[in-house]
C-alpha positions in Angstrom: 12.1 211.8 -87.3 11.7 209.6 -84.3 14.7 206.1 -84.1 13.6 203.4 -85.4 13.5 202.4 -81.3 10.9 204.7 -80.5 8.4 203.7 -83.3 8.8 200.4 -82.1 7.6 201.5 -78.9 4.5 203.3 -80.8 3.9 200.4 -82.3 3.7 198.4 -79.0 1.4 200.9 -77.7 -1.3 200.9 -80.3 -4.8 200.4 -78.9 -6.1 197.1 -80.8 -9.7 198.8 -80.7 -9.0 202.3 -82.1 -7.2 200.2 -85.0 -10.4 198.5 -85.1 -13.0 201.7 -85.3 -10.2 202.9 -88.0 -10.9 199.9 -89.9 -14.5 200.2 -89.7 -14.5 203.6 -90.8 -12.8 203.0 -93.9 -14.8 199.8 -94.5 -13.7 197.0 -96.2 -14.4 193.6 -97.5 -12.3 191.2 -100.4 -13.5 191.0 -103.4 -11.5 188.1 -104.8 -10.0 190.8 -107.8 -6.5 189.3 -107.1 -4.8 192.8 -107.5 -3.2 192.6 -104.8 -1.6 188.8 -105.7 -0.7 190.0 -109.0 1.9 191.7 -111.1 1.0 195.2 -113.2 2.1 195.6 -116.7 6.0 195.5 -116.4 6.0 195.5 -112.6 5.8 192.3 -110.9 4.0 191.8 -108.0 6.2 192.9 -104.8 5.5 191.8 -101.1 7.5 192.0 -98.3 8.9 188.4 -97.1 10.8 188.1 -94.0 13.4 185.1 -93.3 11.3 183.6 -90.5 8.2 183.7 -93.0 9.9 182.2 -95.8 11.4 179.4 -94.2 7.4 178.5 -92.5 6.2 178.5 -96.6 9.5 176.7 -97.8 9.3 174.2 -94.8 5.1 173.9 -95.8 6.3 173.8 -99.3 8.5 170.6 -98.6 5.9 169.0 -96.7 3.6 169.2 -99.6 1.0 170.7 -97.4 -2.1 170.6 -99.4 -3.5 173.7 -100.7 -6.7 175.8 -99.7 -9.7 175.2 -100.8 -10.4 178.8 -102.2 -11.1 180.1 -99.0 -8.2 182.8 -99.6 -9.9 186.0 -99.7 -10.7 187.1 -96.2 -9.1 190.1 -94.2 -6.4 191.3 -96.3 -5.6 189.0 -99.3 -7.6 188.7 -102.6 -7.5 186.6 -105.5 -9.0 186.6 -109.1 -10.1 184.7 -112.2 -7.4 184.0 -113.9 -6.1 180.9 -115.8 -2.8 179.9 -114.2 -2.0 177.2 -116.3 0.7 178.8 -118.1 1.9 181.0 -115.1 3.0 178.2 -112.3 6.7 178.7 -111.7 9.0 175.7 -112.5 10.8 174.7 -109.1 12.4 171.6 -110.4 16.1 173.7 -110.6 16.1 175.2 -107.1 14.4 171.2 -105.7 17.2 169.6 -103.6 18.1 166.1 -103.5 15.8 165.4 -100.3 13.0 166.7 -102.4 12.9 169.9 -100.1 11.9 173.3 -101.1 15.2 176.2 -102.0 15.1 179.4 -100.6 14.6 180.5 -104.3 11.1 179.0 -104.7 9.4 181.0 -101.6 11.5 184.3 -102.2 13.9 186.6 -104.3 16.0 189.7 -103.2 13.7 192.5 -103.1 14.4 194.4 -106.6 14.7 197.7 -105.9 18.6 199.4 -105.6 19.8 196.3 -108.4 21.5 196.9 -111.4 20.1 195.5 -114.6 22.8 193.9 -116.7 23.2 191.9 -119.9 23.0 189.4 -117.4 20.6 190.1 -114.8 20.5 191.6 -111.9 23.2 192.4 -109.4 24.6 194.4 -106.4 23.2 194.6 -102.9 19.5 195.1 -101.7 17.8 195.0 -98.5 15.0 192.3 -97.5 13.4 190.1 -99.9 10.3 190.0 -101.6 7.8 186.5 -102.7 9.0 185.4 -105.5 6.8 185.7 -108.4 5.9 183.7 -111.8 6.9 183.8 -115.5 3.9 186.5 -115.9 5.3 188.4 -112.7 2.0 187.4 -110.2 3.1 185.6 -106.5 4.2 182.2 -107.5 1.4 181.0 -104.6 -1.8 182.5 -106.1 -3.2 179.8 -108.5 -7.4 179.2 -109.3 -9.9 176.9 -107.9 -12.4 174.6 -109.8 -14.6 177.3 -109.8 -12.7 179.8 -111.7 -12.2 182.3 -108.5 -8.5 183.2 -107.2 -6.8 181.6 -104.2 -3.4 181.9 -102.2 -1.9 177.9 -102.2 0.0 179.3 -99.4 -3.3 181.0 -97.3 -3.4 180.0 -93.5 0.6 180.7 -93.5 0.7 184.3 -96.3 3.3 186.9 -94.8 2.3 189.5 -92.6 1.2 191.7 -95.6 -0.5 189.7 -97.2 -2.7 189.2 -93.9 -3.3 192.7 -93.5 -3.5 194.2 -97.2 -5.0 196.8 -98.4 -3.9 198.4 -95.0 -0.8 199.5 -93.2 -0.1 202.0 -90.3 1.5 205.3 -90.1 4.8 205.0 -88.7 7.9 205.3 -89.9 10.3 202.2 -90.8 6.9 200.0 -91.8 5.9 199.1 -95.2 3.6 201.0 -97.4 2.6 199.1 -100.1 1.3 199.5 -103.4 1.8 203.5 -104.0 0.8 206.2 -101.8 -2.5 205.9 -99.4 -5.6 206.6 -100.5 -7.3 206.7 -97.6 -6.5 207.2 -93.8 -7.9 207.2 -90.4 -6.2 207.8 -87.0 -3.2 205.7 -87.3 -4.3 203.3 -90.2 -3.2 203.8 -94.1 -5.2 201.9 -96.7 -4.2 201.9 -100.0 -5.6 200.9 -103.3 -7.9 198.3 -103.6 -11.5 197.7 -105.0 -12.8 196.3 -101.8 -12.5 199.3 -99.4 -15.4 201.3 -98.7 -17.7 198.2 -98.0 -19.2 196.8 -94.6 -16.7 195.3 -92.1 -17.9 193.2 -89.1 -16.5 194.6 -85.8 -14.9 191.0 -85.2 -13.2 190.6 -88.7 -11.7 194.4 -88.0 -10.7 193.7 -84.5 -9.1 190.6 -86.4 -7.7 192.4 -88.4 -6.6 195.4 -86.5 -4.7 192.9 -83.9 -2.8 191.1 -87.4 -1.7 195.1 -88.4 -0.4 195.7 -84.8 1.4 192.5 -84.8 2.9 193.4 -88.6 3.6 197.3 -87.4 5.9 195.8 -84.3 7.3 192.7 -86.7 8.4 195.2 -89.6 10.1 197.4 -87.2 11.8 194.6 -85.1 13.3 193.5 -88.8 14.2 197.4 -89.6 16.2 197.7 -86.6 18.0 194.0 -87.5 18.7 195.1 -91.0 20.5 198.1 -89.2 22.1 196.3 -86.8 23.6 193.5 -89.1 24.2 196.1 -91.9 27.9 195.7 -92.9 28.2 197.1 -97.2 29.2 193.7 -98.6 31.0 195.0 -102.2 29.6 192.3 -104.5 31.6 190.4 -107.1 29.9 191.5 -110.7 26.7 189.2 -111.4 26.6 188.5 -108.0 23.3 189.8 -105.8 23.6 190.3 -101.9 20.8 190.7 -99.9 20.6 192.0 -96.3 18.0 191.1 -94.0 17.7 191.4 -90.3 19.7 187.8 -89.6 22.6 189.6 -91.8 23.7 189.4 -95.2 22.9 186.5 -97.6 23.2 185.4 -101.2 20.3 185.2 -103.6 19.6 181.4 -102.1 19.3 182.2 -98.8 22.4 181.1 -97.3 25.1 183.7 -95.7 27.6 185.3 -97.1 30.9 184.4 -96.7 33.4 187.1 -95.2 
């Protein structure tokens, strides 16, 4: 298996345009089904956030930035009908005195490698993941007057989110959702009701230039998570997360040595 350094470079040298014909050959086009937004049965939904990313929605968030107007669904995102009445996640705990957004409202450690307790979880994970709603969908998709699914958050969704159902084939990048149904050259795409249909060359050259740009980002934040890696022996109850800035407690702030 190559380092983590030399995907990087790989990543760097991807050809925009043969990301693009990969694109196109798989064919795709959102279809609003908000699978992608939303959690399944027990599992919530779970999408890579990275620090930079979740202070740009927190700092949005704060700034009451208004929402979309349900123009969420284009390259990589989709949304659904779905009344969201009951599902919009109550910030008011995590709200600071200034009125400004907590860490805990954009994000939450990512779950996997946490114990489950009487108490919740605990121990120490790597990266962190959007946080999500009481019925476990992203906290940010919500419906429009018409009934159709939209991201709150769309003009400033994580890399992911930009690019899903795709992903590239290198190692040290995410693969979401479950293993790939479909591939070309170096591009993954994985489930989703919306490949297979007609793609524009310029909304796959779009899109093909967002995957790059994710592909180089998710490596860039592999080899920081590395780098800053030191095991951090949590207290019981307590949750450590280790991104590529170093480790941090459940809120976002560092952890103390």
């Amino acid at each position: 298996m190559q380092s983590l350094e030399a995907e990087l470079e790989s990543a760097r040298a991807l050809d925009v345009a043969d990301l693009a014909d990969a694109i196109e050959s798989i064919g795709f086009e959102c279809t609003r089904c908000g699978a992608c937004c939303k959690g399944h049965g027990e599992e919530e939904h779970t999408a890579t956030v990275f620090p930079e990313e979740i202070r740009t929605l927190a700092e949005r968030e704060a700034g009451d930035s208004p929402a979309t107007d349900g123009d969420s669904a284009t390259e990589g995102t989709s949304d659904d009908e779905t009344d969201t009445s009951d599902q919009e996640t109550d910030t008011s705990d995590h709200e600071t005195d200034t009125g400004e957004y907590d860490w805990r409202d954009v994000a939450r450690p990512m779950p996997y490698g946490l114990t489950e307790t009487d108490d919740g979880l605990e121990g120490e994970t790597f990266e962190w993941a959007l946080q999500t709603d009481s019925c476990g969908d992203c906290t940010f998709y919500e419906t429009t007057a018409d009934g159709t699914g939209a991201c709150s958050v769309h003009e400033d969704r994580p890399l992911i989110c930009q690019t899903y159902p795709f992903s590239i084939d290198l190692a040290g990048t995410s693969q979401p959702m479950g293993e790939a149904v479909d591939e070309a050259g170096d591009v993954r795409a994985h489930e989703c009701e919306g490949l297979g249909r007609d793609i524009s060359r310029e909304d796959a050259e779009a899109l093909a230039r967002t995957l790059k740009d994710r592909a180089i980002t998710e490596l860039e934040q592999a080899i920081g998570v590395r780098d800053t890696y030191e095991p951090a022996d949590p207290d019981p109850g307590e949750i450590v997360v280790h991104d590529s800035e170093g480790a941090k407690r459940d809120d976002g702030t560092p952890l103390e040595k």
